[in-house]
LUMLO-952644 format. One record per atom (N, C-alpha, C): y, x, z; residue number from 1; chain; atom name; residue in three letters. Coordinates in pm, 1 decimal, always signed. Each point is the difference from the previous one (the first is absolute). Layout:
rec py->Y	px->X	pz->Z	resi->NUM	chain->A	name->CA	resn->ALA
...
END
This chain:
rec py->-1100.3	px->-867.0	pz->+762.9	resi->1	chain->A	name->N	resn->UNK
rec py->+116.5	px->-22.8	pz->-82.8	resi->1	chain->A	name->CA	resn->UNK
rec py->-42.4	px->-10.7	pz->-145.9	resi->1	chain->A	name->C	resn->UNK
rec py->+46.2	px->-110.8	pz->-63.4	resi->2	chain->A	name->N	resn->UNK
rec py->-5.2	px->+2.8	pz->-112.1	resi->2	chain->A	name->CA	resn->UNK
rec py->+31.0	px->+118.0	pz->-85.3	resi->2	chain->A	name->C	resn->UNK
rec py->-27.4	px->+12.1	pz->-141.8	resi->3	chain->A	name->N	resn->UNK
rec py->+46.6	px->+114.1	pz->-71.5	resi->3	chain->A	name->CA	resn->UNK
rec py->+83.0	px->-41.7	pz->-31.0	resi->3	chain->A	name->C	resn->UNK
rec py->+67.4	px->+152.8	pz->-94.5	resi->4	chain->A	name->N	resn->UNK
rec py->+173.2	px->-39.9	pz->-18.8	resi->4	chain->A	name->CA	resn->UNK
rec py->+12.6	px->-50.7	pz->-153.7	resi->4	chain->A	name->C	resn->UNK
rec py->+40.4	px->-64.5	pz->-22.9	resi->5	chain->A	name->N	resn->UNK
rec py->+29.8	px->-78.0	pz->-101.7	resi->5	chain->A	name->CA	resn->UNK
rec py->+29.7	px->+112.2	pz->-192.6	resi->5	chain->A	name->C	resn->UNK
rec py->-33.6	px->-72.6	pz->-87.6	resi->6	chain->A	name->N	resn->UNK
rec py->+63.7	px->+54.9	pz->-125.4	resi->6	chain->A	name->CA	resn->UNK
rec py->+156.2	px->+42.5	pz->+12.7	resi->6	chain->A	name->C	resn->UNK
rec py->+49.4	px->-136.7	pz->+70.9	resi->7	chain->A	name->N	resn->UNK
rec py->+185.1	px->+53.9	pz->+0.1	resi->7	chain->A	name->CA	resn->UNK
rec py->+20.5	px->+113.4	pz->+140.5	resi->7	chain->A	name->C	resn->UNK
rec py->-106.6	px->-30.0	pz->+101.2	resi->8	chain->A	name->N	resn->UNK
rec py->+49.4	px->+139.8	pz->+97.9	resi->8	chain->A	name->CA	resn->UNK
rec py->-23.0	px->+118.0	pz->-46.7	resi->8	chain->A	name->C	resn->UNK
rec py->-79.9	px->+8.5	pz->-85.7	resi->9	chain->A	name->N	resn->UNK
rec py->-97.1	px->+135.6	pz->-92.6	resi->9	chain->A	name->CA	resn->UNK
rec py->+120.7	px->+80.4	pz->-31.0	resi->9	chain->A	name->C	resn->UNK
rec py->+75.1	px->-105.9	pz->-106.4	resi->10	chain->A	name->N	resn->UNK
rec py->+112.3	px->-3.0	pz->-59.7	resi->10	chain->A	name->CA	resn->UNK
rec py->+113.1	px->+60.2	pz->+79.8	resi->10	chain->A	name->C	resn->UNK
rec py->-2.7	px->-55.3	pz->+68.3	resi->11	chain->A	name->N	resn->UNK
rec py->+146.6	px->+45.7	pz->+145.0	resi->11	chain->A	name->CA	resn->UNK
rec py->-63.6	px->+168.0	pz->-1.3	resi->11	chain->A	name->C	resn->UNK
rec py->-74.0	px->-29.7	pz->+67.2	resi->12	chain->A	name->N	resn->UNK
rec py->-57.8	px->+172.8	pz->+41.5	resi->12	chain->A	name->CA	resn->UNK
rec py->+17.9	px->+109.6	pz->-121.0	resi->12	chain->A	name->C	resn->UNK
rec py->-55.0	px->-81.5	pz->-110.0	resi->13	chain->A	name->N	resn->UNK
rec py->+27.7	px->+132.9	pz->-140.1	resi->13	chain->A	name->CA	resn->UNK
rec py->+123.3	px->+37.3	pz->+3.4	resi->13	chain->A	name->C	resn->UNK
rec py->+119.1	px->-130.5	pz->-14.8	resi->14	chain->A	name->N	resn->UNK
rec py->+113.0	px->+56.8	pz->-38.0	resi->14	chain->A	name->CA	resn->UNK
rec py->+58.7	px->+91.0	pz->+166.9	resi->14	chain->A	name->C	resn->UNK
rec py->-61.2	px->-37.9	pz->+130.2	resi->15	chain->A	name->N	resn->UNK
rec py->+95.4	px->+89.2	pz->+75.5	resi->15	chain->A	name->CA	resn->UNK
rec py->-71.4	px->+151.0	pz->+46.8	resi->15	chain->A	name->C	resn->UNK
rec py->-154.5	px->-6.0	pz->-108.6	resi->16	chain->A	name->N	resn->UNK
rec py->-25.5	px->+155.4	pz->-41.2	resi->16	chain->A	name->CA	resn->UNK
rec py->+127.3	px->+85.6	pz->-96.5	resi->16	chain->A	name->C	resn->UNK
rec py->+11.4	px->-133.4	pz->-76.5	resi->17	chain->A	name->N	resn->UNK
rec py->+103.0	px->+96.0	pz->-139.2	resi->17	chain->A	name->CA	resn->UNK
rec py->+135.8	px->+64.6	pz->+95.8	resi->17	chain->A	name->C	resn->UNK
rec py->+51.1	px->-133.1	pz->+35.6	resi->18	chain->A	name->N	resn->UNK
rec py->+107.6	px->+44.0	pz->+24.8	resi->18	chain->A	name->CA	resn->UNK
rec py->+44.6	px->+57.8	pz->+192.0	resi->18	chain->A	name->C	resn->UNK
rec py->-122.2	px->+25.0	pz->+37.0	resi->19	chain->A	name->N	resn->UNK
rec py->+29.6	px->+124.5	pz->+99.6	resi->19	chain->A	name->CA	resn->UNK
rec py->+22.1	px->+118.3	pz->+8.9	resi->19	chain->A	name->C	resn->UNK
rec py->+102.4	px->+39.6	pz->+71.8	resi->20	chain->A	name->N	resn->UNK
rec py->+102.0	px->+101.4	pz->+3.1	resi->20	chain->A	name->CA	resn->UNK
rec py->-80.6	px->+137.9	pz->+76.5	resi->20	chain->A	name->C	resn->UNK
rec py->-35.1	px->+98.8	pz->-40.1	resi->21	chain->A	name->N	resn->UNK
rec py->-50.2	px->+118.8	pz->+55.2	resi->21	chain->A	name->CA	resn->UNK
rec py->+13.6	px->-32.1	pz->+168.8	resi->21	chain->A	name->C	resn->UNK
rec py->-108.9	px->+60.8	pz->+34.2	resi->22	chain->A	name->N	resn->UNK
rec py->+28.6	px->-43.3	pz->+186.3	resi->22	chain->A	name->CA	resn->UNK
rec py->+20.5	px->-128.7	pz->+74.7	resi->22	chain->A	name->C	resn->UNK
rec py->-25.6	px->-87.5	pz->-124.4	resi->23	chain->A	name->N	resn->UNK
rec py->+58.2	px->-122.3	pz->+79.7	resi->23	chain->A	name->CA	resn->UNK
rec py->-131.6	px->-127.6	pz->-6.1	resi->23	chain->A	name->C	resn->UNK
rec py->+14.6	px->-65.1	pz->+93.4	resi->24	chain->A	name->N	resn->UNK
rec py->-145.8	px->-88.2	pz->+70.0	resi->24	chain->A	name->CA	resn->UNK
rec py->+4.2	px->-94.0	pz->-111.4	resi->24	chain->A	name->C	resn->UNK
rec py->-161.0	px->-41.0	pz->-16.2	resi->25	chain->A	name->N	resn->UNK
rec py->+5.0	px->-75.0	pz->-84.5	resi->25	chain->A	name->CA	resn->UNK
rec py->+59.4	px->-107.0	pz->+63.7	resi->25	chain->A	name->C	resn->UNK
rec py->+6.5	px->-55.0	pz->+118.2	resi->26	chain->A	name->N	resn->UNK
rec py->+31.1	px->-153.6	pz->+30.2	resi->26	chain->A	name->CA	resn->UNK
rec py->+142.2	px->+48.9	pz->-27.7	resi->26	chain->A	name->C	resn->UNK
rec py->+80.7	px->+128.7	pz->-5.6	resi->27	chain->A	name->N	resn->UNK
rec py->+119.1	px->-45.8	pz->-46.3	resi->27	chain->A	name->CA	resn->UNK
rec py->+68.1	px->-57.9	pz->-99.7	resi->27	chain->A	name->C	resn->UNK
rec py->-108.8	px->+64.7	pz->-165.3	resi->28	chain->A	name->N	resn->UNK
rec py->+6.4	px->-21.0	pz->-102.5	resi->28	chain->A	name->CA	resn->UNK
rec py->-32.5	px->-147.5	pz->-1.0	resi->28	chain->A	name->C	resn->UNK
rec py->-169.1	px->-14.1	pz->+73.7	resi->29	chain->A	name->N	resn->UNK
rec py->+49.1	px->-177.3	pz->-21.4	resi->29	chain->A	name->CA	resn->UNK
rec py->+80.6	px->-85.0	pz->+54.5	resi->29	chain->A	name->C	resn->UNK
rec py->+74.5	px->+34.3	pz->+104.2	resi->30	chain->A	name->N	resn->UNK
rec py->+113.9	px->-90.0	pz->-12.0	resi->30	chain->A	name->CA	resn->UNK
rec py->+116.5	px->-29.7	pz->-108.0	resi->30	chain->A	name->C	resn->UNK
rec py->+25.7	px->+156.8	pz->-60.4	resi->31	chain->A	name->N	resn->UNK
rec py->+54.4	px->-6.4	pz->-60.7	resi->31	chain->A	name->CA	resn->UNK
rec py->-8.2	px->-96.5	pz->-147.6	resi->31	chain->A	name->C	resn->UNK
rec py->-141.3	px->+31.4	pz->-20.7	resi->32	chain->A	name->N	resn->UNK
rec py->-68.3	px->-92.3	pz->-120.3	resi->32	chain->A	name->CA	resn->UNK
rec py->+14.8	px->-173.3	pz->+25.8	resi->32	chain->A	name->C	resn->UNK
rec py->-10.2	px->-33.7	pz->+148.6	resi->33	chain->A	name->N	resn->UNK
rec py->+3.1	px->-104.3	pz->-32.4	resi->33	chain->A	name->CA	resn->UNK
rec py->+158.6	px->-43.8	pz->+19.3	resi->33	chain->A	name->C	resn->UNK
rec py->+86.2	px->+55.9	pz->+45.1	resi->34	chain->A	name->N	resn->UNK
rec py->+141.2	px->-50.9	pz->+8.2	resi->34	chain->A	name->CA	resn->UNK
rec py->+59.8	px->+3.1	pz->-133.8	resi->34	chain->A	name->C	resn->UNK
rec py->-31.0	px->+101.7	pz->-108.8	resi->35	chain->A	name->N	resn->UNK
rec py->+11.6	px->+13.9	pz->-121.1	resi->35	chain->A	name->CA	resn->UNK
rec py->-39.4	px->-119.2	pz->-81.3	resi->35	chain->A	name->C	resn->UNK
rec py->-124.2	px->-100.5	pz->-24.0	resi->36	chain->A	name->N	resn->UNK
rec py->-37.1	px->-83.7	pz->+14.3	resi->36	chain->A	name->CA	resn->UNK
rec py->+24.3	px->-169.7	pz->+76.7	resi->36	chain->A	name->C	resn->UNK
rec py->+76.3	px->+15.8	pz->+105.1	resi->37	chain->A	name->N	resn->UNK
rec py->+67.8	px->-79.3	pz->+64.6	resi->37	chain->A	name->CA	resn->UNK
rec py->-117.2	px->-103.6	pz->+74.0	resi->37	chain->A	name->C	resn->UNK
rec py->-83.1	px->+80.0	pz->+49.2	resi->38	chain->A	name->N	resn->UNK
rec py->-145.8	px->-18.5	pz->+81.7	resi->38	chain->A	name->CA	resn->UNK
rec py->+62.8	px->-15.5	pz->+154.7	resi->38	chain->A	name->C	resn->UNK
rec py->-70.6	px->-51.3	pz->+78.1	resi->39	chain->A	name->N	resn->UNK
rec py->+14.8	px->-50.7	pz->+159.9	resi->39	chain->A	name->CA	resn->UNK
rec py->-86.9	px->+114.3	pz->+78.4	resi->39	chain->A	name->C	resn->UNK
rec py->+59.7	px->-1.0	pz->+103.9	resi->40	chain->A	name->N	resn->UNK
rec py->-67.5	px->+133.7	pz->+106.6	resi->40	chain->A	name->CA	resn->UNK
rec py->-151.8	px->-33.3	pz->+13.0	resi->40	chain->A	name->C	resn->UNK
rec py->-27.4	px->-121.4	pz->+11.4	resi->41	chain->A	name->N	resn->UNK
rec py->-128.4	px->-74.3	pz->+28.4	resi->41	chain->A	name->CA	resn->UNK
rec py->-121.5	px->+61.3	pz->-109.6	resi->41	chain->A	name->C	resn->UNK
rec py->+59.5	px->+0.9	pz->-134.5	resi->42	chain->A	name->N	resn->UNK
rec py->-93.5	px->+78.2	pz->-52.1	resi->42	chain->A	name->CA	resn->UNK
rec py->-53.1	px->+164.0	pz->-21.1	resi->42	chain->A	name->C	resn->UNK
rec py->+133.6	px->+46.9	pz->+64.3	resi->43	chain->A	name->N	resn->UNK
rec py->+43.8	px->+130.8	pz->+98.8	resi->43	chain->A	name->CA	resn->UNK
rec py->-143.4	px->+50.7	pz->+46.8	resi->43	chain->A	name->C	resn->UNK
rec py->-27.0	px->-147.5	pz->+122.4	resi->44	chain->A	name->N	resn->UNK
rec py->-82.5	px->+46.3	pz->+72.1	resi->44	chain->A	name->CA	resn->UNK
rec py->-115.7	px->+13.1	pz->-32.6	resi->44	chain->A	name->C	resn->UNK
rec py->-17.5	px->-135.7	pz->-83.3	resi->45	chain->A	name->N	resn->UNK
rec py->-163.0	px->-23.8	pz->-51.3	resi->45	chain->A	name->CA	resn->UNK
rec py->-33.6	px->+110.5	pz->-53.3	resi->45	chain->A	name->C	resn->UNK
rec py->+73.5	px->+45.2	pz->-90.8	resi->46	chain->A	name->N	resn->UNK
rec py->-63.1	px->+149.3	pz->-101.5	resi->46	chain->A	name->CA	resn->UNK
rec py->-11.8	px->+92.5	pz->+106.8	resi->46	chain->A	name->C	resn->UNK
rec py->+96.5	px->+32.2	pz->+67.8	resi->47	chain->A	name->N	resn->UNK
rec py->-60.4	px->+126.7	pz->+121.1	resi->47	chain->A	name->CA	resn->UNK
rec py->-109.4	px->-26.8	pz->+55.0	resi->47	chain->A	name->C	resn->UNK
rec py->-13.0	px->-108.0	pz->+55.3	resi->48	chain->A	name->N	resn->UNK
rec py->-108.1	px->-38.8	pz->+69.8	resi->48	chain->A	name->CA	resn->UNK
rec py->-114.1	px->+5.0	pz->-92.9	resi->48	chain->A	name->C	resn->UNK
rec py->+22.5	px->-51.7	pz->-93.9	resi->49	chain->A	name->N	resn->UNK
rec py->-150.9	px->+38.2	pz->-85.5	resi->49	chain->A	name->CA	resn->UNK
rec py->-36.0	px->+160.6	pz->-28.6	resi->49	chain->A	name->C	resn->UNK
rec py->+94.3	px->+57.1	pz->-18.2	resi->50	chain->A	name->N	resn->UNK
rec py->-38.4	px->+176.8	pz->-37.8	resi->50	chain->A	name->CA	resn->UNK
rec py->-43.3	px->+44.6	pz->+162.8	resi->50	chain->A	name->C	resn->UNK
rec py->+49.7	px->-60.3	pz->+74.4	resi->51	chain->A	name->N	resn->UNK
rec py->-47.6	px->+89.1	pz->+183.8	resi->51	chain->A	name->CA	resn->UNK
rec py->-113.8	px->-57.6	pz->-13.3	resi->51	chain->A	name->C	resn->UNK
rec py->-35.4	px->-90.2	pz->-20.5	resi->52	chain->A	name->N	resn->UNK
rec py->-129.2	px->-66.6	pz->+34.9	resi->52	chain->A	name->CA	resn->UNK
rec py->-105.2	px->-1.8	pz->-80.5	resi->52	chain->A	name->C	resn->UNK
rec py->+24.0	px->+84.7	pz->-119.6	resi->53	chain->A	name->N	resn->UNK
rec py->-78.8	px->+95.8	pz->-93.1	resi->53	chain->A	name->CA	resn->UNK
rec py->-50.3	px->+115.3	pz->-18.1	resi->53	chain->A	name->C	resn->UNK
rec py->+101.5	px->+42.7	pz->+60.6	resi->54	chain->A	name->N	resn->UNK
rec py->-16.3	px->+171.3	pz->+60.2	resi->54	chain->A	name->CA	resn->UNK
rec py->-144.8	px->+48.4	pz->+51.1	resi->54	chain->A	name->C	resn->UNK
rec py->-41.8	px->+82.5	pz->-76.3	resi->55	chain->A	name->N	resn->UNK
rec py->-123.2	px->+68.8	pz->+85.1	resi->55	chain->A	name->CA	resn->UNK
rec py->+34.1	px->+111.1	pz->+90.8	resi->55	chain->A	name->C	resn->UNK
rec py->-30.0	px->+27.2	pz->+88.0	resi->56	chain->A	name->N	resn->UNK
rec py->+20.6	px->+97.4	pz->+119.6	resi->56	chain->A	name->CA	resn->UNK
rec py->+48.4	px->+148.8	pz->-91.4	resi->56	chain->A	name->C	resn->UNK
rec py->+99.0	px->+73.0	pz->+47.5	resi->57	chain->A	name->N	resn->UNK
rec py->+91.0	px->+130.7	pz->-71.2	resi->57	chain->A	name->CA	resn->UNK
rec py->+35.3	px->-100.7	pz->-107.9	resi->57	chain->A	name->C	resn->UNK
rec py->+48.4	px->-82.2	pz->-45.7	resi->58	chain->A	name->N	resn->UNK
rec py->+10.5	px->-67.8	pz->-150.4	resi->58	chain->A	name->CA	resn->UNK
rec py->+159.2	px->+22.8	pz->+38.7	resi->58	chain->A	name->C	resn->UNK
rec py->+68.0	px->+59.8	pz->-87.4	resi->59	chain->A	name->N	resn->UNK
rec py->+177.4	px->-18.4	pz->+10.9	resi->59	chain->A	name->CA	resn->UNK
rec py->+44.3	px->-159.5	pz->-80.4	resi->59	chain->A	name->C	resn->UNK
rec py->+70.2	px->-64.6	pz->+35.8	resi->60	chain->A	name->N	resn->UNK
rec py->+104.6	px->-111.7	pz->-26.4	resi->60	chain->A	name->CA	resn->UNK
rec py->-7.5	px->+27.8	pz->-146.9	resi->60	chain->A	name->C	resn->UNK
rec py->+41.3	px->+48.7	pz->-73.5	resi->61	chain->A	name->N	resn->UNK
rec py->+23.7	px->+52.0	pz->-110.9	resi->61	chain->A	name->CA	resn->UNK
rec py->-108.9	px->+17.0	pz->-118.6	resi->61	chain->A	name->C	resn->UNK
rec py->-121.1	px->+82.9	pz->+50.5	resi->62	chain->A	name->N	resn->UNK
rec py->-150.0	px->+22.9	pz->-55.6	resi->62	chain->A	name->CA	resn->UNK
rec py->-63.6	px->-137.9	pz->-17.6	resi->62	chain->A	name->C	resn->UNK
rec py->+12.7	px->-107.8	pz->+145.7	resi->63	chain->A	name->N	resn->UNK
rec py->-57.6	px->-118.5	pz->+16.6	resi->63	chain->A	name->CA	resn->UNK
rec py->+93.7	px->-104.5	pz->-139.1	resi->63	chain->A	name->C	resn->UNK
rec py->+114.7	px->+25.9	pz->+34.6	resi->64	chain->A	name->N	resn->UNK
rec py->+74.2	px->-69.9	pz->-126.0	resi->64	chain->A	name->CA	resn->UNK
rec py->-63.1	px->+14.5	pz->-127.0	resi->64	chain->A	name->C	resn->UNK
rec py->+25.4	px->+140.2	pz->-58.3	resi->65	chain->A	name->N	resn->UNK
rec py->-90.3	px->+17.7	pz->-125.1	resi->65	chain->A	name->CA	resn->UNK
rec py->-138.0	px->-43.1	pz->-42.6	resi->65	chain->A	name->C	resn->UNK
rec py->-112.7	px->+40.2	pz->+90.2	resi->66	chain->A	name->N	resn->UNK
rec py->-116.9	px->-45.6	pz->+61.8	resi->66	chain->A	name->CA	resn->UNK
rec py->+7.7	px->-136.5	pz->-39.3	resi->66	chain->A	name->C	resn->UNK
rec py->+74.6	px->-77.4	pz->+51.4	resi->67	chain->A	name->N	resn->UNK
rec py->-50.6	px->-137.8	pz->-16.4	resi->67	chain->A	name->CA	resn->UNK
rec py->+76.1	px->-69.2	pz->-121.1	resi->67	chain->A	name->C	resn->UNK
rec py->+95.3	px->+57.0	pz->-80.9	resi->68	chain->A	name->N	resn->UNK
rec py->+82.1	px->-11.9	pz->-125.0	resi->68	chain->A	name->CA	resn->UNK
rec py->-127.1	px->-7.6	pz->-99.4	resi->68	chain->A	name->C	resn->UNK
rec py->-72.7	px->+152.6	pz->+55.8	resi->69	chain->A	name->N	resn->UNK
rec py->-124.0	px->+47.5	pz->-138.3	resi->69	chain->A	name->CA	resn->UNK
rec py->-124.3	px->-128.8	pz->+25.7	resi->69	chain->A	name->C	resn->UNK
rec py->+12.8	px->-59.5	pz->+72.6	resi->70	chain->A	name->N	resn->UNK
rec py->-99.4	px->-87.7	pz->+15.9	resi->70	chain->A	name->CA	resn->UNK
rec py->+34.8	px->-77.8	pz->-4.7	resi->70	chain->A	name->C	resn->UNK
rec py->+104.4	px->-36.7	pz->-51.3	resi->71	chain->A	name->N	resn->UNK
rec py->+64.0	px->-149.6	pz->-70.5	resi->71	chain->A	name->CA	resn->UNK
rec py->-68.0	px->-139.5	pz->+54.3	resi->71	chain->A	name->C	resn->UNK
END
């Protein structure tokens, strides 16, 4: 899989900011991108790029940041 893009980077920062205590990051990014007025399709691509980044024990979340700091 390709890497995730400057604007998915982007998606992911803001649905670090604006996630809600306890709550999944893929929830926040949905939320980020409906806020935005983004298509499910890119929904997927960004998930799919953070699962498929993940190093083994890596949480959803850690992998997000992780790959934010490595711009």
């Amino acid at each position: 899989m390709a890497p995730l893009s400057p604007d998915d980077l982007s998606l992911l920062k803001d649905a670090l900011d604006i996630k809600l205590r306890k709550e999944d990051l893929e929830h926040a990014l949905g939320r980020a991108l409906r806020n935005r007025g983004l298509e499910y399709d890119r929904y997927i691509t960004i998930t799919s790029g953070v699962r498929a980044a993940r190093h083994k024990d890596e949480s959803t979340e850690a992998c997000a940041r992780r790959l934010i700091s490595e711009g």
